[in-house]
Every structure is written in C-alpha cells, then in structure tokens.
PyMOL Python script that loads the backbone (N, CA, C, O; Angstrom):
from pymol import cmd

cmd.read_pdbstr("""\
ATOM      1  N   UNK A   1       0.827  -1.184   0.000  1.00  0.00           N
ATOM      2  CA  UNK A   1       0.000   0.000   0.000  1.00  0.00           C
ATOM      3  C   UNK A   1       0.873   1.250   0.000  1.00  0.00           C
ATOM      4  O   UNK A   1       0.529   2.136  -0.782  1.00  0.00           O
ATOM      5  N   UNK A   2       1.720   1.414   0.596  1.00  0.00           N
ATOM      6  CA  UNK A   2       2.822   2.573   0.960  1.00  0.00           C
ATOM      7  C   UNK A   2       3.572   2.600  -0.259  1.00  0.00           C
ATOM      8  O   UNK A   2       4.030   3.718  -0.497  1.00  0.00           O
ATOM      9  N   UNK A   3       3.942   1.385  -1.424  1.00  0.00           N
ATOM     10  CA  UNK A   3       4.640   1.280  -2.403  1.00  0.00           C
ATOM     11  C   UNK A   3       3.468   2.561  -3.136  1.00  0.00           C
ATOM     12  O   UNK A   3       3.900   3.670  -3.453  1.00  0.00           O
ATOM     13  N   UNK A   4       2.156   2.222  -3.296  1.00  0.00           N
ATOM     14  CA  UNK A   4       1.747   2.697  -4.431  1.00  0.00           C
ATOM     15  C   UNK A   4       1.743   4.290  -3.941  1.00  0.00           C
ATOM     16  O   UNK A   4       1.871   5.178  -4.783  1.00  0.00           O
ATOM     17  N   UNK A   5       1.598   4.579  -2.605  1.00  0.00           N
ATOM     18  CA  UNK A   5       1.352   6.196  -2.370  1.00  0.00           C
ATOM     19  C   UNK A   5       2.761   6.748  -2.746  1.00  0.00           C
ATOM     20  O   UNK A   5       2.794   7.836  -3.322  1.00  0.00           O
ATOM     21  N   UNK A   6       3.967   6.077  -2.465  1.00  0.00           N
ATOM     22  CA  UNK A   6       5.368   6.780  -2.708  1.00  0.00           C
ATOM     23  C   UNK A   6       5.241   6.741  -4.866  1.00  0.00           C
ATOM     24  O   UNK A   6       5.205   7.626  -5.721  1.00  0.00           O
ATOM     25  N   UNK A   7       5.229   5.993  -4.884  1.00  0.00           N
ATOM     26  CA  UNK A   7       5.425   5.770  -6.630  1.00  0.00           C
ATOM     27  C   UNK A   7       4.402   6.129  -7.565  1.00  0.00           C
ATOM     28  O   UNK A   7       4.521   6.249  -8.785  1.00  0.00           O
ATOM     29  N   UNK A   8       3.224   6.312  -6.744  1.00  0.00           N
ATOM     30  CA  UNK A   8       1.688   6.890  -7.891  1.00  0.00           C
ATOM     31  C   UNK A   8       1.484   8.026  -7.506  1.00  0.00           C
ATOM     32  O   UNK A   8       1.156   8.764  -8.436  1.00  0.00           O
ATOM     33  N   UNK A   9       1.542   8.625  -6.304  1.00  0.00           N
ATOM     34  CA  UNK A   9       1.029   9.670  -5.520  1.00  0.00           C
ATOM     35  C   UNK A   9       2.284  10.889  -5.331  1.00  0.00           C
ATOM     36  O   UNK A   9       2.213  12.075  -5.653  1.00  0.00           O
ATOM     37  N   UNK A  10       3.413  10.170  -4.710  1.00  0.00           N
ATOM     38  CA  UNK A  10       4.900  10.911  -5.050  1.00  0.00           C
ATOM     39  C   UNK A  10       4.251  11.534  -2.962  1.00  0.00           C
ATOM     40  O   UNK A  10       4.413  12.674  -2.528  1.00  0.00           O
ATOM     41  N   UNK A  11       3.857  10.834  -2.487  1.00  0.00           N
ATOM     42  CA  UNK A  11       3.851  11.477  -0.908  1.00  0.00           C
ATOM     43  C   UNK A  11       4.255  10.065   0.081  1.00  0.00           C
ATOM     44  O   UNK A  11       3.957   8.899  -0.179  1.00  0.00           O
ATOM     45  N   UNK A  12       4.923  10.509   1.124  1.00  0.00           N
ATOM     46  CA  UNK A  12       5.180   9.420   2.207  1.00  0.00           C
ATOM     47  C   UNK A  12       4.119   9.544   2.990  1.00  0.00           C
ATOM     48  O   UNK A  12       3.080  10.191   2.866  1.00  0.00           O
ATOM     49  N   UNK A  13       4.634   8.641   4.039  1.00  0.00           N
ATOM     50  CA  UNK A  13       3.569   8.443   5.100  1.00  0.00           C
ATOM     51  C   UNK A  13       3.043   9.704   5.968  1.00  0.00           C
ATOM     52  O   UNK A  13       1.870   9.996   6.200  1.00  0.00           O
ATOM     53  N   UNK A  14       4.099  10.311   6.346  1.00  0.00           N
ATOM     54  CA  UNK A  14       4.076  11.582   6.978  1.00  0.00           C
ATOM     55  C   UNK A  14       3.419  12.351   5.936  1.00  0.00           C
ATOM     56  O   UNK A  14       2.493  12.953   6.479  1.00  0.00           O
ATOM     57  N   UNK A  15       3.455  12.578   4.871  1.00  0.00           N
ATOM     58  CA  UNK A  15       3.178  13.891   4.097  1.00  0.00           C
ATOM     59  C   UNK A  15       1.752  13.210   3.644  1.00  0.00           C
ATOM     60  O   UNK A  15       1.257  14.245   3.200  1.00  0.00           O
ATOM     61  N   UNK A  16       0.764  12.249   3.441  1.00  0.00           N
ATOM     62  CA  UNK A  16      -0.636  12.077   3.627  1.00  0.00           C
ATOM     63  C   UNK A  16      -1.208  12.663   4.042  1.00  0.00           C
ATOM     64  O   UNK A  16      -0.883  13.213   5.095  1.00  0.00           O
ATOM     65  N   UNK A  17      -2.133  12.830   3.574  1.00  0.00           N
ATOM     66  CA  UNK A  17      -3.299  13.392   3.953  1.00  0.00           C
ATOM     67  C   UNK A  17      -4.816  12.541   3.756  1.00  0.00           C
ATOM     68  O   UNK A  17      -4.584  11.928   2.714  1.00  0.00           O
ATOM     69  N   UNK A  18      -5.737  12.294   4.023  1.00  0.00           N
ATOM     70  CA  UNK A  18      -6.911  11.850   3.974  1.00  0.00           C
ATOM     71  C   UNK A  18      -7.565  11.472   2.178  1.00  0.00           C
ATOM     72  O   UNK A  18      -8.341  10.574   1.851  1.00  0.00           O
ATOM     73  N   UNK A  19      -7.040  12.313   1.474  1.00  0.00           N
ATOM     74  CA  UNK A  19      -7.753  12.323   0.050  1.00  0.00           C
ATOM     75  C   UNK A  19      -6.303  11.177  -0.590  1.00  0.00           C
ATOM     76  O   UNK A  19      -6.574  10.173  -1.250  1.00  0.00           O
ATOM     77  N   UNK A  20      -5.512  11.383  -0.406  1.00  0.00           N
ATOM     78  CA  UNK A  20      -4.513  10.539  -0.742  1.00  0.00           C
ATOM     79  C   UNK A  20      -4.653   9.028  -0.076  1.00  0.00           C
ATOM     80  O   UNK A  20      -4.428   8.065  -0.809  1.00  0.00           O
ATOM     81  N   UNK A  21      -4.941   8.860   1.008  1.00  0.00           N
ATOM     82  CA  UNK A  21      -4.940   7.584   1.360  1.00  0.00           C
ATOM     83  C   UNK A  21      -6.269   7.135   0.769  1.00  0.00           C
ATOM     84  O   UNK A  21      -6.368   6.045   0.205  1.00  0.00           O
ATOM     85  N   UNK A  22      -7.341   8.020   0.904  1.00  0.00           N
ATOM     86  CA  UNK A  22      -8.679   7.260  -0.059  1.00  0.00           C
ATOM     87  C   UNK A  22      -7.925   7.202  -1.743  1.00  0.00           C
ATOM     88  O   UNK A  22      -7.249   6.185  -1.891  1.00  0.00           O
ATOM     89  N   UNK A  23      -7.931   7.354  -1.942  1.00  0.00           N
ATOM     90  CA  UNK A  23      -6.557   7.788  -3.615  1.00  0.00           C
ATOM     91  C   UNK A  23      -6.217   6.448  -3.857  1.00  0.00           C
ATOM     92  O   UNK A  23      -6.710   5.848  -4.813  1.00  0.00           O
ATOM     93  N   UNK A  24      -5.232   5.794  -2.902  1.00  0.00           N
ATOM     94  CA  UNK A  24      -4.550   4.579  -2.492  1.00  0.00           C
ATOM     95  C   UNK A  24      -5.469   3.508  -2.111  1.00  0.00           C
ATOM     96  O   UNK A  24      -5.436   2.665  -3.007  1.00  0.00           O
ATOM     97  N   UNK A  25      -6.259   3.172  -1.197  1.00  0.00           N
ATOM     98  CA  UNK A  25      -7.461   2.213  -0.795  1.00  0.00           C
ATOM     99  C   UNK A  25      -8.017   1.834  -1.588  1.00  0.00           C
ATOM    100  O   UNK A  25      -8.124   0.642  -1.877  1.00  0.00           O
ATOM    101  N   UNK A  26      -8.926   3.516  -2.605  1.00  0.00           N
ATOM    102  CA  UNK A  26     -10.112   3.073  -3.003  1.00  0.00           C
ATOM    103  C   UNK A  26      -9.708   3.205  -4.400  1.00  0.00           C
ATOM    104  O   UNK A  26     -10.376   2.367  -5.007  1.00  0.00           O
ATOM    105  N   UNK A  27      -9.033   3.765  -5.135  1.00  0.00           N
ATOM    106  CA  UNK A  27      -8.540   3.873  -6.560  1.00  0.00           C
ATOM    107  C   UNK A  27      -7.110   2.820  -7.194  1.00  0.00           C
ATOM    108  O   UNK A  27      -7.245   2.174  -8.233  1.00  0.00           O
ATOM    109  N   UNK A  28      -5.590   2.797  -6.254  1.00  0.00           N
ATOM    110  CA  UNK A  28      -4.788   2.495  -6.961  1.00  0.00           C
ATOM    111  C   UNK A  28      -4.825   1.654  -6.714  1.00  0.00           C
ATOM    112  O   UNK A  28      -4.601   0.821  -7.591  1.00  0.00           O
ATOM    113  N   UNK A  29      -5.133   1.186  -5.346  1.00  0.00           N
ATOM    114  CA  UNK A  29      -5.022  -0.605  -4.745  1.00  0.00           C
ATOM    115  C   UNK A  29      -5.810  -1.409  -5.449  1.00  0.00           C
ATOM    116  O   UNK A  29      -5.386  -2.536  -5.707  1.00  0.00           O
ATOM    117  N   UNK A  30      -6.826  -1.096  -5.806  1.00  0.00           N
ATOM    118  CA  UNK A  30      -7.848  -2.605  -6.229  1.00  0.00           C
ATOM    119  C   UNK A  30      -7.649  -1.911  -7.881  1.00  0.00           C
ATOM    120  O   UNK A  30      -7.942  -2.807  -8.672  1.00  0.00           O
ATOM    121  N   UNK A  31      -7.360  -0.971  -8.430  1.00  0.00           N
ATOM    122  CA  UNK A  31      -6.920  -1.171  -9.680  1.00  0.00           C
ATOM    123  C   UNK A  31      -5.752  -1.933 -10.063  1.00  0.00           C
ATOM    124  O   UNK A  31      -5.774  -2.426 -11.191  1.00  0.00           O
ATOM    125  N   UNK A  32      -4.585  -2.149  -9.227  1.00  0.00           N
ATOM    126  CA  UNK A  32      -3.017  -2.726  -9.530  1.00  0.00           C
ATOM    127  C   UNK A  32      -2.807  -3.914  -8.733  1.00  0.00           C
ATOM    128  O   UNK A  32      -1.761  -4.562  -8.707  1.00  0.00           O
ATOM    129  N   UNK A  33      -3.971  -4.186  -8.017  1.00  0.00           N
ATOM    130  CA  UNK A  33      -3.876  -5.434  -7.077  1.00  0.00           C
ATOM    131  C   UNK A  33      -4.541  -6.712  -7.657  1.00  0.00           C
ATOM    132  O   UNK A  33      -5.768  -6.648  -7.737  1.00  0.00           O
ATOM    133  N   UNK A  34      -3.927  -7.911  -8.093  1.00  0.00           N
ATOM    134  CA  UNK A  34      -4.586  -8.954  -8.653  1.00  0.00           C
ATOM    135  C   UNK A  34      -3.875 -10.525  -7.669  1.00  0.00           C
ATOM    136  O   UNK A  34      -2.702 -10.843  -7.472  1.00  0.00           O
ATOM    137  N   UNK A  35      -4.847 -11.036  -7.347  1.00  0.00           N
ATOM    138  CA  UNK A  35      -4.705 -11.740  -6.648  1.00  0.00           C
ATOM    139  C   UNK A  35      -4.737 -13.322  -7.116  1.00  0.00           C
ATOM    140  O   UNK A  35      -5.041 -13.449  -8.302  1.00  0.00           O
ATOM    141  N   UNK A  36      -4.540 -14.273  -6.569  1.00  0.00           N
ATOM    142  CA  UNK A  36      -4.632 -15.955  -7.466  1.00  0.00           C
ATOM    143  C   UNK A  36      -6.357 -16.365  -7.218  1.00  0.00           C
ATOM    144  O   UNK A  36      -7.168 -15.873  -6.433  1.00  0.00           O
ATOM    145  N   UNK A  37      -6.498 -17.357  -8.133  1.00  0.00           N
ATOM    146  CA  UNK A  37      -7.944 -17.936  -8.376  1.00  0.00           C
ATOM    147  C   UNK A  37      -7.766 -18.301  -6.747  1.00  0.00           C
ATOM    148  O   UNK A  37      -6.738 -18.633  -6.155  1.00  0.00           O
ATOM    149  N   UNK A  38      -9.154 -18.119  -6.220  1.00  0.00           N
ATOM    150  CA  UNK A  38      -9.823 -18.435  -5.205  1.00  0.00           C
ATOM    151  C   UNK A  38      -9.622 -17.388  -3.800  1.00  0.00           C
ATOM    152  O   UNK A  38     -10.111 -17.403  -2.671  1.00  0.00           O
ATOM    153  N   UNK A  39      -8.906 -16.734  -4.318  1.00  0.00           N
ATOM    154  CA  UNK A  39      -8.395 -16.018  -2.651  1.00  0.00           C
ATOM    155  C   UNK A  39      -9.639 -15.089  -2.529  1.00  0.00           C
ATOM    156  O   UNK A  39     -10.311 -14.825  -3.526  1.00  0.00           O
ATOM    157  N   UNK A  40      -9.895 -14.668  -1.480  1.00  0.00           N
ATOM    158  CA  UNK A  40     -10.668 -13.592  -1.487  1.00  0.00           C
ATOM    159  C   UNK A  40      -9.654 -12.086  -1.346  1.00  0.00           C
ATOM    160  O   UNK A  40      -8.988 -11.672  -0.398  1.00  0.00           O
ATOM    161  N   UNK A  41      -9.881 -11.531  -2.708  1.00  0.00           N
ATOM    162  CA  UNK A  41      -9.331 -10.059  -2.564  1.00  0.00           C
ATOM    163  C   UNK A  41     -10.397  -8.920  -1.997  1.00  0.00           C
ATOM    164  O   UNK A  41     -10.038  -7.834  -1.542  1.00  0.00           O
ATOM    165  N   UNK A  42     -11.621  -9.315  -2.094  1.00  0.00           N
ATOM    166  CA  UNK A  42     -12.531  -8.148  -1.117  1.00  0.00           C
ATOM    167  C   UNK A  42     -11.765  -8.296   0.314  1.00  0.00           C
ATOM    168  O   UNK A  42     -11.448  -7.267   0.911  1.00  0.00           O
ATOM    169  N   UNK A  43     -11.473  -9.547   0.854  1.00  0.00           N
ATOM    170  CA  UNK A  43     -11.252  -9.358   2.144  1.00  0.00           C
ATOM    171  C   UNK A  43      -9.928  -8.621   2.594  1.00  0.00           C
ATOM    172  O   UNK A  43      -9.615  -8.190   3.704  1.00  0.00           O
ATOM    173  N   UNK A  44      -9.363  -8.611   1.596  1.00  0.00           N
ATOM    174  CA  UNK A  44      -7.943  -7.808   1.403  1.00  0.00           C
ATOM    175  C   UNK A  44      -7.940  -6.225   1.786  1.00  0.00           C
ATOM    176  O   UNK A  44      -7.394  -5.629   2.714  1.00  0.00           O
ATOM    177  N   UNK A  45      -9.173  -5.550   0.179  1.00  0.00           N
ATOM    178  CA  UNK A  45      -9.752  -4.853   0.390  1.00  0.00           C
ATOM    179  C   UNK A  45     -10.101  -3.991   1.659  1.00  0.00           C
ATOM    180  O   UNK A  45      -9.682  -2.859   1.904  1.00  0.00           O
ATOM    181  N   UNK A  46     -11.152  -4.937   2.590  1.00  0.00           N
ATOM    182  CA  UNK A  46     -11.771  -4.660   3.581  1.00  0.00           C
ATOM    183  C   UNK A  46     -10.703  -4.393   4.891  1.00  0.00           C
ATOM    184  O   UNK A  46     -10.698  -3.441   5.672  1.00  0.00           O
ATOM    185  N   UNK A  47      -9.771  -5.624   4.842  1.00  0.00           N
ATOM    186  CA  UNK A  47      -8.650  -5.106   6.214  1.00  0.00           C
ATOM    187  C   UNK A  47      -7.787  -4.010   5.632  1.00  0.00           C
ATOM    188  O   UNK A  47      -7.283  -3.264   6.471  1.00  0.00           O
ATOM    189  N   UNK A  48      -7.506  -3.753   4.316  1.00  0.00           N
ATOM    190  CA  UNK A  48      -6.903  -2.280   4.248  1.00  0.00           C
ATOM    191  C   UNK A  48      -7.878  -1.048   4.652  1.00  0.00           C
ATOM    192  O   UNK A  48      -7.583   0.036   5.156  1.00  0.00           O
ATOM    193  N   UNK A  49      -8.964  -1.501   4.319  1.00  0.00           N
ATOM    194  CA  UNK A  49      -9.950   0.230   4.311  1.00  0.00           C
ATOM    195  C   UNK A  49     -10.212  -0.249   6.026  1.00  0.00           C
ATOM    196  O   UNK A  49     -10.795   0.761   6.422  1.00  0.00           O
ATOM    197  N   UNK A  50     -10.138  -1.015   7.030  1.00  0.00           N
ATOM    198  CA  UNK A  50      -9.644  -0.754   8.492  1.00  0.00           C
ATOM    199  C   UNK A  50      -8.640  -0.119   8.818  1.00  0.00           C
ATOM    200  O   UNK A  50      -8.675   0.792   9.645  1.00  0.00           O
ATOM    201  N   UNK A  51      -7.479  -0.547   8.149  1.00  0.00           N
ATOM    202  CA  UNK A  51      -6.306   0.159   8.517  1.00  0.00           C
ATOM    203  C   UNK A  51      -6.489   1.663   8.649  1.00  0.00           C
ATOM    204  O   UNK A  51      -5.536   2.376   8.965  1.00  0.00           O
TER     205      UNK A  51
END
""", "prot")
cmd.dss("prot")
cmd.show_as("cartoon", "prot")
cmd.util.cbc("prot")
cmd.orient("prot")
C-alpha cells in the first residue's frame, strides 16, 4: 500500500493526507492489485480500508 502512495502519488507516510490515502485504498489498490484464483481479494480490500 505505501509502495503505491510513494510511486503513484509521489507522498510518504508523513506527508498524507486523507484524500490521498482514499486515492490509495479506493482507486490504486484494487486497480493494480490482482490476486490468485480463489483467494478472497474483497477481504484484502476490507482489512486495508480498516487500517
């Protein structure tokens, strides 16, 4: 997750802000994230948007 905010976004952890981490969660992650037959990637999903 931190890969895609430094390399898509160009901000660290410290320099986030709220629209950037939704940015990351809800846009770059489940666009660049592909997972193997059977896994559940919603649940992936779901414990990141806890984090």
């Amino acid at each position: 997750m931190l890969d895609y905010a430094l390399n898509y976004i160009g901000v660290s952890p410290p320099e986030m802000n709220a629209a950037d981490l939704r940015a990351v969660l809800y846009e770059l992650f489940p666009a660049y994230t592909s997972t193997p037959d059977g896994f559940d990637g919603k649940m992936v999903v779901r414990v990141l948007r806890a984090f």
